[in-house]
C-alpha positions in Angstrom: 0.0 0.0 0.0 2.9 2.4 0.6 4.8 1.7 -2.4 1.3 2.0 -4.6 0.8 5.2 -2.5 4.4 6.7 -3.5 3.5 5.6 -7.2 0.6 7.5 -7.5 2.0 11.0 -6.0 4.6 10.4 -8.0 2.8 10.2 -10.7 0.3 12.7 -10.3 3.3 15.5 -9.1 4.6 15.6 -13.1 0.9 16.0 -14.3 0.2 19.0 -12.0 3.2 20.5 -12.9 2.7 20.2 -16.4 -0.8 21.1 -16.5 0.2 24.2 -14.6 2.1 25.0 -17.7 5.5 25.9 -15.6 9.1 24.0 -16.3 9.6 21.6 -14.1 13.3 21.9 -12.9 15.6 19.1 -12.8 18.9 19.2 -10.5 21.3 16.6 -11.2 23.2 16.8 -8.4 26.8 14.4 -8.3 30.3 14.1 -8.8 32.2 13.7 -11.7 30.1 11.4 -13.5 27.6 14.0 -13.3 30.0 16.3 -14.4 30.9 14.7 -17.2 34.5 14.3 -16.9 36.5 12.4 -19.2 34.0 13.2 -22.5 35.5 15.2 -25.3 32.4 17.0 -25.5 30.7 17.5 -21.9 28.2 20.0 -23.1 26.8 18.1 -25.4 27.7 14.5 -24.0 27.4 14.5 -20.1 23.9 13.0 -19.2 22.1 16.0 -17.6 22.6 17.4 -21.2 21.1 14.1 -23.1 18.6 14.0 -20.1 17.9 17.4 -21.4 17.0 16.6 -24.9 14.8 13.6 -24.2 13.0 15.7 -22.1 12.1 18.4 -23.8 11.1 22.0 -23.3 8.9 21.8 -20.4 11.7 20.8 -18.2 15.0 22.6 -17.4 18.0 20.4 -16.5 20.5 21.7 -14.5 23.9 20.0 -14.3 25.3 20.8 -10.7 28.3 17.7 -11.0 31.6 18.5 -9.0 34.5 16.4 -9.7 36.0 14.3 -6.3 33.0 15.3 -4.1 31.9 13.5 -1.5 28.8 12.9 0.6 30.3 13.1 3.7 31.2 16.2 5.1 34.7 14.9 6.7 35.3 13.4 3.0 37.9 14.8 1.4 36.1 17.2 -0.6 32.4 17.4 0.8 29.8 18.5 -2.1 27.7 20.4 0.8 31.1 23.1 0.7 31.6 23.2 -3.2 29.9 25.8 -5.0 28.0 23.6 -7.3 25.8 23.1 -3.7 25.6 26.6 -3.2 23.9 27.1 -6.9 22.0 23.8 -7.1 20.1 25.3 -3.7 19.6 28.7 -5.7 17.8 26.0 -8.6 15.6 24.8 -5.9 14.9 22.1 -8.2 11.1 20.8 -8.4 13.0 17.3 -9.4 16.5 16.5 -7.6 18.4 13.1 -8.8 21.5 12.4 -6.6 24.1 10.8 -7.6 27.2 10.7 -4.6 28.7 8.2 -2.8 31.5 6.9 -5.7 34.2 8.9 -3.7 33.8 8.2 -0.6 35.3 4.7 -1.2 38.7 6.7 -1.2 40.5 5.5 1.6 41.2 8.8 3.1 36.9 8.4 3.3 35.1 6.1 4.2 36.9 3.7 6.8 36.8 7.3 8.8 34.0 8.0 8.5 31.6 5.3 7.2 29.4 5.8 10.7 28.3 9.5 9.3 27.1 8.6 5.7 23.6 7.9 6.6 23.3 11.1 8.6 25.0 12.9 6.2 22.8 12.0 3.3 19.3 12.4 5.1 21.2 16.7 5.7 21.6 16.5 2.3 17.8 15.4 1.3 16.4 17.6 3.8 18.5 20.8 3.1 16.7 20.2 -1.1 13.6 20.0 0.9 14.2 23.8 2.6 14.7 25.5 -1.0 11.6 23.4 -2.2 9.2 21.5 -0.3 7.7 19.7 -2.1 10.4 18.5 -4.5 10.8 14.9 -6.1 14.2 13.7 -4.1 15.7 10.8 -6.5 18.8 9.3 -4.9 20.8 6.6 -6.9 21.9 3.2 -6.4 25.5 4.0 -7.4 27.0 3.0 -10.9 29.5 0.5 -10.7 33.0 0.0 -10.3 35.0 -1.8 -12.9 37.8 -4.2 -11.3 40.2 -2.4 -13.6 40.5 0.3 -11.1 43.3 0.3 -9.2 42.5 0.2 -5.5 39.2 -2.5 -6.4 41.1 -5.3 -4.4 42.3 -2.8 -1.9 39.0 -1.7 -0.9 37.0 0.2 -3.0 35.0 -3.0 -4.3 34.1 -3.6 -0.4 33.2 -0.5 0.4 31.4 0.3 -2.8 29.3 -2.4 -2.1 28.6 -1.3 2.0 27.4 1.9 0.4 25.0 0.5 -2.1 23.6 -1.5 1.0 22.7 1.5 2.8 20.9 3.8 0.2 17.7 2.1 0.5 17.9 2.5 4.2 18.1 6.6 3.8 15.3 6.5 1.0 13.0 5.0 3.5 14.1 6.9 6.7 14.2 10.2 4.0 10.7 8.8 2.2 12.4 9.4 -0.7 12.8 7.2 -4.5 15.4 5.3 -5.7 16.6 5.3 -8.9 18.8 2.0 -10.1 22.5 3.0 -11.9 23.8 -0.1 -11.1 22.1 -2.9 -12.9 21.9 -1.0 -16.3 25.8 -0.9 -15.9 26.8 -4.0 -14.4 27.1 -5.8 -17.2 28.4 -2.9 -19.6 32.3 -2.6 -18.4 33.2 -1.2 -22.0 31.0 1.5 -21.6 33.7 2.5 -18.5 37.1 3.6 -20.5 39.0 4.3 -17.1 36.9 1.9 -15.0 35.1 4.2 -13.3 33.6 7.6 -15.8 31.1 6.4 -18.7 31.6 7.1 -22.2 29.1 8.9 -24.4 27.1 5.9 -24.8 27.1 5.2 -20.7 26.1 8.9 -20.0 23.5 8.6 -22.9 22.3 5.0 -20.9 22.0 7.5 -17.8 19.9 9.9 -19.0 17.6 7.3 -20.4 17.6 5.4 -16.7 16.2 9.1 -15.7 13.9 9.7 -18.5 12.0 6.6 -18.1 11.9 6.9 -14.1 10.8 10.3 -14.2 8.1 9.9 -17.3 7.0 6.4 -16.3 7.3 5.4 -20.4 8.7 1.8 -20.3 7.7 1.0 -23.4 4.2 -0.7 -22.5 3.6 -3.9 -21.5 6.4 -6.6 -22.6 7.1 -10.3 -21.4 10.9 -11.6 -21.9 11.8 -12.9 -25.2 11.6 -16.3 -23.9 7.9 -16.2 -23.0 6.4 -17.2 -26.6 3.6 -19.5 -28.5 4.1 -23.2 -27.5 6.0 -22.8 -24.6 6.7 -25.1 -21.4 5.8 -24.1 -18.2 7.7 -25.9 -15.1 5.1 -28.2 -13.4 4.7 -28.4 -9.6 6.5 -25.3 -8.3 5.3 -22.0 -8.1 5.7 -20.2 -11.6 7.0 -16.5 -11.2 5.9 -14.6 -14.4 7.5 -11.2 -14.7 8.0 -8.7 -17.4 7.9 -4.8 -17.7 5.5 -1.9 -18.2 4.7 1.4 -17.9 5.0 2.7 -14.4 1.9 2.6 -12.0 0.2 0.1 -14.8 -2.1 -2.6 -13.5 -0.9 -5.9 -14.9 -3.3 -9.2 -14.8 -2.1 -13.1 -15.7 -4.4 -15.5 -16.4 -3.6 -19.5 -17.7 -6.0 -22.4 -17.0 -8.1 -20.2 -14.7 -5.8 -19.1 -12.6 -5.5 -15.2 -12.4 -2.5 -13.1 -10.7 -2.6 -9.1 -10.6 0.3 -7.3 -9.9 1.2 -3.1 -10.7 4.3 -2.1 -12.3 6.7 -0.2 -10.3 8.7 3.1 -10.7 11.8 0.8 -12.2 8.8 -0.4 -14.6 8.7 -3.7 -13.4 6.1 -5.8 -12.2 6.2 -9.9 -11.0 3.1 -12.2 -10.1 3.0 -15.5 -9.0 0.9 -18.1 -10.4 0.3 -21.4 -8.1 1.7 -24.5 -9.3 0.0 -26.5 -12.1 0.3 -30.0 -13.0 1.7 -31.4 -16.3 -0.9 -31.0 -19.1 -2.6 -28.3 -21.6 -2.5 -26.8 -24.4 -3.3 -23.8 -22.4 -3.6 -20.2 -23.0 -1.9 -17.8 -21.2 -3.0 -14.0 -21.0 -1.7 -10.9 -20.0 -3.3 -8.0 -20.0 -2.3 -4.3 -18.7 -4.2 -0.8 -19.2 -4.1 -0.6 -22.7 -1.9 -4.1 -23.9 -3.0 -7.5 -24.3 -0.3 -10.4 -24.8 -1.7 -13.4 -25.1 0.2 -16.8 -25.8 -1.1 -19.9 -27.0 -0.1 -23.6 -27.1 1.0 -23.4 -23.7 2.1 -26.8 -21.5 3.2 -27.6 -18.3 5.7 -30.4 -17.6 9.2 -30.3 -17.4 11.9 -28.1 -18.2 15.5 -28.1 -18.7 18.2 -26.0 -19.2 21.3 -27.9 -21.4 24.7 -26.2 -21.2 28.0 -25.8 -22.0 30.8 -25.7 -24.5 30.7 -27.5 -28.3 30.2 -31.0 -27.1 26.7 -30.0 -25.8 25.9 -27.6 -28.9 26.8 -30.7 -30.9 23.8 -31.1 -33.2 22.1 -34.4 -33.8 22.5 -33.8 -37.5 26.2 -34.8 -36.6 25.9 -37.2 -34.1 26.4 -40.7 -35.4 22.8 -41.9 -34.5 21.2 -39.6 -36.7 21.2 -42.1 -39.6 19.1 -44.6 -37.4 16.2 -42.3 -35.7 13.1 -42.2 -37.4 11.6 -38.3 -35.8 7.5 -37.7 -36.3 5.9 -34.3 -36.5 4.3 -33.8 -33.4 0.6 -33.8 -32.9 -0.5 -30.9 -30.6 -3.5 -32.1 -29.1 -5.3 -31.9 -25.9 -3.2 -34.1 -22.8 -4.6 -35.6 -20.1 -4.5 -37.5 -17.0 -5.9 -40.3 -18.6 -3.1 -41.0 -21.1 -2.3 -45.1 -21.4 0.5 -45.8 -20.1 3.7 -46.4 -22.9 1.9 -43.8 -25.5 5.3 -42.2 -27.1 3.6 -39.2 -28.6 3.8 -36.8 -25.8 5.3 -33.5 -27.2 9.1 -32.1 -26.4 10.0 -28.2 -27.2 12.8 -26.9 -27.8 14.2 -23.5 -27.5 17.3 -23.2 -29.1 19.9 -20.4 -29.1 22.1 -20.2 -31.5 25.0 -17.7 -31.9 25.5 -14.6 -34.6 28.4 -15.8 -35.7 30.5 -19.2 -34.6 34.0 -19.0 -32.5 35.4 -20.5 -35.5 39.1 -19.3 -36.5 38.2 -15.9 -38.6 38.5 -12.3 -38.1 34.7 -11.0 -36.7 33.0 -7.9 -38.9 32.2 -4.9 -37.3 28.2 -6.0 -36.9 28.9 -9.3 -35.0 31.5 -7.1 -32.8 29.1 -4.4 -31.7 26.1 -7.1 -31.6 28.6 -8.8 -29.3 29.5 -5.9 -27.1 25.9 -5.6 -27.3 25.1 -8.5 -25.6 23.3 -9.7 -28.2 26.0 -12.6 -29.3 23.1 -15.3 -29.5 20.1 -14.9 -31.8 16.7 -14.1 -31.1 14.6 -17.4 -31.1 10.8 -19.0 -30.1 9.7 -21.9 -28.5 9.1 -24.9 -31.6 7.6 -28.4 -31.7 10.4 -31.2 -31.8 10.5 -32.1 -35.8 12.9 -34.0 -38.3 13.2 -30.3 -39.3 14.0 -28.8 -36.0 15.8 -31.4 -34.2 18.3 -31.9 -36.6 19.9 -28.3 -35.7 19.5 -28.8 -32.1 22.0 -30.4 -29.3 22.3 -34.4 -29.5 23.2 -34.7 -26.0 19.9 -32.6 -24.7 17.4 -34.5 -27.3 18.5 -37.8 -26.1 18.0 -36.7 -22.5 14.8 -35.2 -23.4 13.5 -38.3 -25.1 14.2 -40.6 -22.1 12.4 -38.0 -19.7 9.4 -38.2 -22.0 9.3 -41.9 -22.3 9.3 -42.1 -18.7 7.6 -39.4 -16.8 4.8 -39.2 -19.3 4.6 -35.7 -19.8 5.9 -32.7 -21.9 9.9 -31.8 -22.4 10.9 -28.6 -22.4 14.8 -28.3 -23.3 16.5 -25.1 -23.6 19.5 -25.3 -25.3 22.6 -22.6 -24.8 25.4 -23.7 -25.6 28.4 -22.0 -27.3 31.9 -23.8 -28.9 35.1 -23.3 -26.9 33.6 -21.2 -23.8 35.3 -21.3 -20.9 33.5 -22.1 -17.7 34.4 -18.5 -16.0 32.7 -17.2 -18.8 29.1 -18.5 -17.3 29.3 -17.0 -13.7 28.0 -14.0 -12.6 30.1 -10.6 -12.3 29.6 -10.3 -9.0 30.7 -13.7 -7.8 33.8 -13.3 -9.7 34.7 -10.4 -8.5 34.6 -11.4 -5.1 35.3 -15.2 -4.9 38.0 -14.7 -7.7 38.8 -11.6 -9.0 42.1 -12.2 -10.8 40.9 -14.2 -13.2 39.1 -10.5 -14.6 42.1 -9.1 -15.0 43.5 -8.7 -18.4 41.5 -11.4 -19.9 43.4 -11.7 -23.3 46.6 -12.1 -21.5 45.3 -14.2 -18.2 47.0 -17.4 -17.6 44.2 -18.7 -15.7 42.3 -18.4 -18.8 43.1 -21.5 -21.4 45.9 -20.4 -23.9 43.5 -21.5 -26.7 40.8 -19.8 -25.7 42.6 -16.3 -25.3 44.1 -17.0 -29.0 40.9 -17.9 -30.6 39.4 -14.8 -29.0 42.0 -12.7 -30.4 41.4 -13.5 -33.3 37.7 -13.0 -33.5 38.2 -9.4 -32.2 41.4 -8.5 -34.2 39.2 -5.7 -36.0 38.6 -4.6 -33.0 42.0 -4.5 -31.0 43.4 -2.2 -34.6 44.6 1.3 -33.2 41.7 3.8 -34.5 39.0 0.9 -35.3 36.3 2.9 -33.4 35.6 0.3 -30.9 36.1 0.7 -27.5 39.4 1.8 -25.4 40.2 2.5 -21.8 42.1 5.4 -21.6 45.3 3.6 -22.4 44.6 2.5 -25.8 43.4 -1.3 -24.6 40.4 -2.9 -25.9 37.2 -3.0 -24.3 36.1 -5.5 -26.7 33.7 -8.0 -25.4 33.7 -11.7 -26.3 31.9 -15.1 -25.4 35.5 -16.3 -23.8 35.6 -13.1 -21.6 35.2 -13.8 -17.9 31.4 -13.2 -17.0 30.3 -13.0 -20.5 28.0 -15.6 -21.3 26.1 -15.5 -17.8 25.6 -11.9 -18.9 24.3 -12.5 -23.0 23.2 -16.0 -22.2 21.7 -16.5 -18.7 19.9 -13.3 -17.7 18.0 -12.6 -20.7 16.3 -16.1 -19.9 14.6 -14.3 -17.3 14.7 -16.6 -14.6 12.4 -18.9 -16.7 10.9 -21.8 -14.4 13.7 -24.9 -14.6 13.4 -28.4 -12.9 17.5 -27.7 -13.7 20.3 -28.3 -15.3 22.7 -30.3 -17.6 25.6 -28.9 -18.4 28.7 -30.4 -20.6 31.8 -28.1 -20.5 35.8 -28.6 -19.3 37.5 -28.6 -22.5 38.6 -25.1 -22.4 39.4 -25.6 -18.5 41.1 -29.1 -18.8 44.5 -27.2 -18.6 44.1 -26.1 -14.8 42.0 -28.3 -13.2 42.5 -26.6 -9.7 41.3 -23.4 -11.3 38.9 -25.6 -12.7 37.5 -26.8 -8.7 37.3 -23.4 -7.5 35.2 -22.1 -10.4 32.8 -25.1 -10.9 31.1 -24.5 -7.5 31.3 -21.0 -8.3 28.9 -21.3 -11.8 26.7 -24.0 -10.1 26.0 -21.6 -7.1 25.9 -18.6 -9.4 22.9 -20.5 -11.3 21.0 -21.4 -7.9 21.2 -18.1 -7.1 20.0 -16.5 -9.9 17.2 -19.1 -10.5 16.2 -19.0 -6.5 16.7 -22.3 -5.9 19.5 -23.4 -3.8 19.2 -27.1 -4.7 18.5 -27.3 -8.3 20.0 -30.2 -9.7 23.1 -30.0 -12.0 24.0 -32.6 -13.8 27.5 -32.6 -15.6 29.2 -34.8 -18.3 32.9 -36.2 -17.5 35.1 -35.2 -19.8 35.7 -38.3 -22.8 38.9 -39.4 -23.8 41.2 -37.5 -25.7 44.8 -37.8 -26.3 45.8 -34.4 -24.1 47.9 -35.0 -21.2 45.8 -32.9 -18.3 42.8 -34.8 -19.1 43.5 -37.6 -16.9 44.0 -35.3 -14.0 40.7 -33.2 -15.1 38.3 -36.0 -15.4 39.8 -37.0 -11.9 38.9 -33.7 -10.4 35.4 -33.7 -11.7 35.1 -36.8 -10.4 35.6 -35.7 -6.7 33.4 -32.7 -7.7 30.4 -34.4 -8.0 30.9 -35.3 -4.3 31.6 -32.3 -3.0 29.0 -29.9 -4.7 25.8 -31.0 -3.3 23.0 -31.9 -5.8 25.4 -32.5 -8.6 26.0 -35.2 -10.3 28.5 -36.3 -13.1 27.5 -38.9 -16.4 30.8 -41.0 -17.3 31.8 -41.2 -21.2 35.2 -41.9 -21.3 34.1 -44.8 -23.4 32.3 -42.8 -26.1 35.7 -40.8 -26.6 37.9 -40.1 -30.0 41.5 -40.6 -29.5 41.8 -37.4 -31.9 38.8 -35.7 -31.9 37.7 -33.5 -28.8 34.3 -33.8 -30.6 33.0 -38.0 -30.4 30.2 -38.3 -32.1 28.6 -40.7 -30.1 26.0 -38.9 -28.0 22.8 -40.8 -27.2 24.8 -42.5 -24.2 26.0 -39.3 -23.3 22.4 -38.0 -23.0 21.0 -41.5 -21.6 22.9 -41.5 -18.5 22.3 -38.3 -17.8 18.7 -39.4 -17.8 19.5 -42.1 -15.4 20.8 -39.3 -12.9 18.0 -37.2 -13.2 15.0 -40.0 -12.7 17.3 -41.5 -10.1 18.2 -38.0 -8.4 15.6 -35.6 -9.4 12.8 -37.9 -10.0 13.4 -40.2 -7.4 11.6 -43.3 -9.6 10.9 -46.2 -7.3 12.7 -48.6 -9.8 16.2 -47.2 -8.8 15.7 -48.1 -5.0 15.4 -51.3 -5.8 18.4 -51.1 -8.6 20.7 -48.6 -7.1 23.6 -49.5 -10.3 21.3 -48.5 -12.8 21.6 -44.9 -12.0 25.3 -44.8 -13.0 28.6 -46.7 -13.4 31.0 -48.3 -10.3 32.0 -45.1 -8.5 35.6 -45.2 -6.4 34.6 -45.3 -2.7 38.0 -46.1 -1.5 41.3 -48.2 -1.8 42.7 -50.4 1.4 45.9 -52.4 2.0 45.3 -56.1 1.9 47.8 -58.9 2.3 49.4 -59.3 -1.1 47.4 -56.4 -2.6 45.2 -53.5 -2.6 41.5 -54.1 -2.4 39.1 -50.9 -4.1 35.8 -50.7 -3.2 32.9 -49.0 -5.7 29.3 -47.5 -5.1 27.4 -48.8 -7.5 29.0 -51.8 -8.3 26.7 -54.7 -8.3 27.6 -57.2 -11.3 31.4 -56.1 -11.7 32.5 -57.1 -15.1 34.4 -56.0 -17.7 32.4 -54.1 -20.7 34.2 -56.5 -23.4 34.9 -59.8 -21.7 38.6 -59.2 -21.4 40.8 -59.3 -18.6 40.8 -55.7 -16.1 43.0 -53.6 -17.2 44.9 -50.3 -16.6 45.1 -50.6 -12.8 48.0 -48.8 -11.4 49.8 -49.2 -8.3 52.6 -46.7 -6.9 55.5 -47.6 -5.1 57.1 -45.4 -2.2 58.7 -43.5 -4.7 55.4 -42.4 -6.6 56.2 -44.3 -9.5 53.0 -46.1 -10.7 53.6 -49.8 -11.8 51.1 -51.8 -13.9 48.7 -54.0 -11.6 47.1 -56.8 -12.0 43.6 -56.6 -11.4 40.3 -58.7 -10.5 36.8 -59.0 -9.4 35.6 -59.6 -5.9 32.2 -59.0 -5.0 31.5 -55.4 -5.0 35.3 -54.6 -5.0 38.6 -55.3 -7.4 41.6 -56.8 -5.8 45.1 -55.2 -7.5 48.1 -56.7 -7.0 51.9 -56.4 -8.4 55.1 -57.8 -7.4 56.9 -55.5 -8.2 55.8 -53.1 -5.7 55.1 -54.9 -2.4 53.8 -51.8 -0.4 51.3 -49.7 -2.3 51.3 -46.2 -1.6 48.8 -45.1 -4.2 46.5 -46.6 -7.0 44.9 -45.2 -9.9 42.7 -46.4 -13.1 42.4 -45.5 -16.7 45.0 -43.0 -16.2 45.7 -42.3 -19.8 44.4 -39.2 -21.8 42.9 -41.8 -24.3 42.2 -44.7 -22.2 41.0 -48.3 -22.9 39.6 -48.7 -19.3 37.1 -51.5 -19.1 35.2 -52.1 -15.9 31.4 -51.8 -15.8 28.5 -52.5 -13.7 25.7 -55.5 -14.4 24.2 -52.8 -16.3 27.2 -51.8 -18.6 27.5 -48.4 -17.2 31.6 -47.5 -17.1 33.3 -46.8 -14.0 34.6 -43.3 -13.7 38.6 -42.7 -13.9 40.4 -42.4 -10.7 43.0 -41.7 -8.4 44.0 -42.1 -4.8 46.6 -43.2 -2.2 45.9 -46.1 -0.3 44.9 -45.9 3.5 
């Protein structure tokens, strides 16, 4: 009731003043970003100016920036003693956007005086409020911060981020607005040449931020691009439906007579909440605001996935070598039901496929797929489509076969989204933030980052050569290095490929990515966690599944060590788990075209794991292959227990092989190797005191023990207790 209160005096405070025929007067009131510094062109450039122009003539903007003020008044330069104060109190501005805080993360600042900020700020409000009573006060959540700048680690990240923290405190205690300069940044470092002061295009961003707060124009009512015809909606969890329109709009949902109303705030934004549904439709879903209707049709509820990663999982079925052999209907879309017989095959999947502008192949980028890219517009606008010969065929082999097994077995629609782009690293798919705090190095000077993989920062280069040319017209920091953004960059896939799907309703995740990591796996184990919780937390869900694919076999020496790593991943990342294909691997290519097992025993995780299906209680070594448990020193030998192990066999009816003991040196000796029960016994004279064993420890290995049901046992390492 407040905030709708707020809204509507909001509102009503620009009619009155326009009906009263007078300018309204905006003060933009801030530091050097205000200003304008660091633009060739500040009177025509800075924002107030732009802000200006988009206005119009019944406004007059006033530009009352001071370069290195402060809020506080102990700061180092205070903006309540500058003389830009002095005249922005003579404005008496009806409007008054604030924009300080950036400079109090000096050192000299804030660990003084952090404990006066708050105080400070509310003088500040209430000494506009003297001049003008009844003026609009708009203070901002501040614009960011790059990690280029040079006291970041040292500080100014930390206490940036204390400082954002508090502004919504002194709007409330001040009952004042807030206006966001954060998010519409956060993801934009190239529009920030020194890290910190916007270009022309980032002050031009800032006084659109303002228009559309002060105005209200958003544009109308709009849904995110991946709400479309023929969609599926997550079954059995509440489904948040979210979207923008023009401030103070009334905004109702209704699908399968259920109806959420919601109002669009001052940022334009509105969210409802419809109850949970069970699998089924077609259904319609409607949205209607004041003067908008969107309605979307073919609708169904059942289950939805999101299937990740590098160019194993964007690996179409086209090329996959069980193409040739699937015979793939048009779907019928008819009415589902309860009632469906059990075994019926004809149950729709969708798929939602992104695809990118232009491939990571080795060629220079044009100019269009640069900008697009900086852009964040790198992948292609798509819809939601019915699973056809036709549209499969273009789509990712490892997520069809997954999808097909869901379908088979649960008996109700597939949604699979696939986003997947060749060569990215997994940095590339966490969040800015997370990075920045958990492990901010690896932004640093991406194209010449050894945490980043050699190939990767090569290919990139080469992509963006236009772009890195002295004089190209792209964008610089203030030392002539490129701001060029590209799908290998640190952050920049979470950014072009995982907000703008909107927080869309997932039962979760498969993801298949660790080539262009395999060269550092203990960078590797720090930044896996980091995506998975990344994803939770952006999806709200801090135990969606994610399900990962072990790295094949490949003749590169770190992938024994890699695929190890992952191994112990899965164990230590709750809710994860990890689908073995060493087995299905090329000796020379990183690409095997063997994917339906790939996708398959993913499947098994997820109805295992996710779907908890009765059958796997009772057959616990169907969900996936012999997992190492642990290796202990027996007379004569070295017995290794497995999870999962019932039925230990060899997958081609050959002796075990590629067991390796270590002597008390470290040097691994060939072992002999055989079943016993649930465990293998390893033995070899030559090294009468084991001190470590491992398996299939070859890039390109011929490793051969399965479980009863054929699944392969992962690679592994360990010393011996």
């Amino acid at each position: 009731m407040k905030r709708k209160l707020l809204l509507s005096l909001v509102l009503l405070f620009s009619t009155v003043s326009l009906i009263a025929g007078d300018k309204i007067k905006v003060a933009c009131v801030g530091n050097s970003i205000t200003y304008g510094y660091g633009l060739a062109h500040r009177d025509t450039e800075s924002y107030p100016v732009q802000l200006q122009r988009l206005l119009g003539d019944k406004f007059e903007v006033g530009n009352f920036g001071r370069s290195g003020a402060t809020l506080l008044v102990h700061g180092h330069r205070p903006y309540v003693q500058q003389p830009e104060f002095r005249a922005a109190m003579d404005f008496a501005g009806d409007i008054v956007v604030i924009h300080l805080g950036i400079n109090d993360t000096d050192p000299r600042d804030w660990p003084h005086y952090r404990d006066e900020f708050i105080t400070d700020y509310c003088a500040l409000i209430d000494s506009f409020r003297t001049v003008n009573p009844k003026a609009r006060i708009i203070i901002a959540r501040l614009t960011p911060i790059s990690d280029r700048h040079q006291r970041f680690q040292s500080g100014t990240r930390d206490w940036l981020g204390e400082i954002q923290e508090v502004i919504p405190l002194i709007a409330e205690a001040r009952g004042v607005e807030i206006i966001d300069f954060n998010t519409p940044f956060y993801n934009r470092p190239d529009y920030f040449p020194d890290g910190l002061h916007p270009n022309p295009e980032g002050a031009e961003l800032m006084a659109n931020v303002v228009f559309r707060h002060l105005t209200g124009n958003y544009g109308g009512l709009q849904l995110p691009a991946i709400y479309s015809d023929g969609m599926v909606l997550q079954r059995s969890v509440p489904l948040r439906i979210h979207g923008t329109a023009n401030a103070g709009e009334k905004v109702r949902v209704k699908i399968a007579g259920k109806t959420a109303k919601a109002m669009a705030g001052l940022d334009g934004q509105w969210e409802v909440t419809i109850s949970p549904m069970e699998a089924g439709g077609p259904f319609t879903l409607s949205v209607v605001s004041d003067d908008k209707q969107i309605t979307l049709h073919d609708v169904l509820v059942g289950e939805v996935w999101l299937c990740s990663g590098q160019s194993n999982m964007a690996f179409t079925l086209s090329q996959a070598a069980e193409y040739s052999n699937l015979s793939i209907p048009s779907v019928k879309r008819e009415k589902l039901s309860s009632s469906r017989r059990s075994g019926e095959r004809d149950l729709p999947i969708r798929l939602y496929n992104l695809l990118p502008i232009c491939p990571t192949d080795n060629v220079e980028w044009d100019s269009l797929t640069l900008r697009q890219t900086n852009e964040l517009k790198y992948l292609k606008p798509t819809t939601w489509t019915d699973c056809t010969a036709e549209t499969v065929a273009g789509f990712s082999a490892v997520a069809y076969f997954f999808g097909t097994i869901l379908r088979d077995s649960l008996q109700v629609p597939i949604g699979l989204i696939a986003n997947a782009v060749g060569g990215t690293n997994t940095e590339s798919w966490i969040d800015r933030r997370t990075l920045e705090y958990e492990f901010p190095n690896i932004l640093t000077d991406w194209l010449h980052n050894d945490f980043i993989q050699d190939w990767c920062r090569g290919r990139a280069a080469k992509n963006i050569a236009l772009a890195l040319k002295e004089g190209s017209g792209f964008p610089m920091t203030r030392s002539g290095e490129s701001l060029q953004r590209h799908p290998y960059q640190p952050c920049y896939m979470y950014e072009a490929g995982i907000i703008p799907l909107a927080q869309f309703p997932l039962r979760g995740v498969i993801w298949y990515q660790g080539e262009s990591n395999a060269h550092n796996k203990d960078a590797h184990a720090k930044l896996f966690p980091l995506l998975v919780e990344s994803w939770r937390r952006n999806w709200h869900n801090p135990d969606m599944p994610f399900l990962f694919v072990q790295l094949s076999s490949l003749s590169r020496p770190s992938w024994p060590w890699f695929r190890d790593s992952q191994r112990q991943l899965q164990q230590q990342v709750p809710h994860t788990a990890m689908a073995v294909t060493f087995d299905v691997g090329d000796s020379l290519d990183v690409h095997p075209r063997r994917k339906q097992p790939v996708g398959e025993r993913l499947a098994r995780l997820a109805l295992a794991d996710v779907y908890v299906q009765p059958w796997f209680a009772s057959h616990p070594s169907a969900k996936e292959g012999p997992l190492f448990s642990e290796a202990l020193r027996r007379k004569g030998g070295v017995e290794i227990r497995f999870d999962y192990a019932e039925g230990l066999t060899t997958s081609d009816g050959s002796p075990l092989r590629t067991f390796e003991v270590a002597d008390a040196f470290g040097i691994f000796h060939p072992a002999e190797a055989r079943v016993d029960g649930e465990s293998v016994f390893v033995s070899c004279s030559e090294v009468k005191t084991p001190t470590a064993v491992r398996y299939g420890w070859q890039p390109y290995t011929r490793a051969n023990l399965v479980n009863i049901y054929g699944l392969p046992a992962s690679t592994f390492y360990s010393e011996i207790k």
